[in-house]
C-alpha positions, 0 to 999 in steps of 0.5 A: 494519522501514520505521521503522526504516531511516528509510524513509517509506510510506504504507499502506492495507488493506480496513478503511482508510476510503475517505478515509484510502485516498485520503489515503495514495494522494495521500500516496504520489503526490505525496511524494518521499520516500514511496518504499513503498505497502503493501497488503492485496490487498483495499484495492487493487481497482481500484487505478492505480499507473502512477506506481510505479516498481516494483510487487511482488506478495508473496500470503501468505495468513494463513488456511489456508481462503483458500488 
């Protein structure tokens, strides 16, 4: 949906390697056209947004045994 309305993001889940994690928070810290960071709940631990403008925390999990 971001693709198709033309908007940038960068993105990073648990199973992101710790430099394409660090890639994608540089890419979202220093780009001013990289409005949207997307998360697992797992790839953020320990995660420092201060520079974020607007955080939203959407939980859905996908497996009735995490609920």
């Amino acid at each position: 949906m971001l693709d198709y309305a033309g908007i940038n993001y960068a993105m990073f889940t648990g199973k992101t390697s710790p430099s394409k994690r660090n890639e994608a928070l540089k890419t979202f810290k220093t780009h001013d056209d990289v409005r949207v960071l997307i998360l697992s709940s797992v790839g953020g631990a320990g995660l420092n947004l201060h520079q974020a403008q607007f955080v939203i925390f959407v939980v859905s999990p996908l497996v009735h045994s995490v609920i």
